[in-house]
Wavefront OBJ file of the C-alpha trace (Angstrom):
o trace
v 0.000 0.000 0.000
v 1.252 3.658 -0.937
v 1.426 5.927 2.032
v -0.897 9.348 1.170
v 1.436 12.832 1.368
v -0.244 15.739 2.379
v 1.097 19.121 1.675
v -0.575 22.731 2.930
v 0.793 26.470 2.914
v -0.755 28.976 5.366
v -0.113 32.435 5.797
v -0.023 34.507 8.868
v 1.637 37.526 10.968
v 3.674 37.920 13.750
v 1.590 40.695 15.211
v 4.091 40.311 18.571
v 6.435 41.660 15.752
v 4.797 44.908 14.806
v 6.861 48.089 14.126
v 4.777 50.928 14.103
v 2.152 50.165 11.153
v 4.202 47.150 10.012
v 4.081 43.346 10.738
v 6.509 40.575 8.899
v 3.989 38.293 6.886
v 5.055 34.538 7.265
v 4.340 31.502 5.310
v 4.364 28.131 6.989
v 4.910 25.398 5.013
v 3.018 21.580 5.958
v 4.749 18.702 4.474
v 3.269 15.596 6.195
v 3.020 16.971 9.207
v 6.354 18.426 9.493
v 5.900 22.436 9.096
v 8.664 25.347 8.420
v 8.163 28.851 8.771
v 9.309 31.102 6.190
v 9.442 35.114 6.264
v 7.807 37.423 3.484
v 9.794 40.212 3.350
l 1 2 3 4 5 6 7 8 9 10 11 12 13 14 15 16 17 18 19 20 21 22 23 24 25 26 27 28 29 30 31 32 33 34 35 36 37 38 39 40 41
């Protein structure tokens, strides 16, 4: 039997982050069930 991948990208901010009016916008990456963040800039 094949074992099923899943894969999912989400997108967020760090509002704990915020500089004035600004915020970093981060992708997280969800390869089965292992994630990684990744910053927008």
């Amino acid at each position: 039997m094949k074992a099923k991948n899943t894969f999912g990208i989400s997108f967020f901010i760090k509002k704990y982050k915020l500089k004035g009016d600004l915020a970093p916008v981060y992708a997280r990456i969800t390869v089965d069930g292992k994630s990684l963040d990744l910053s927008l800039k």
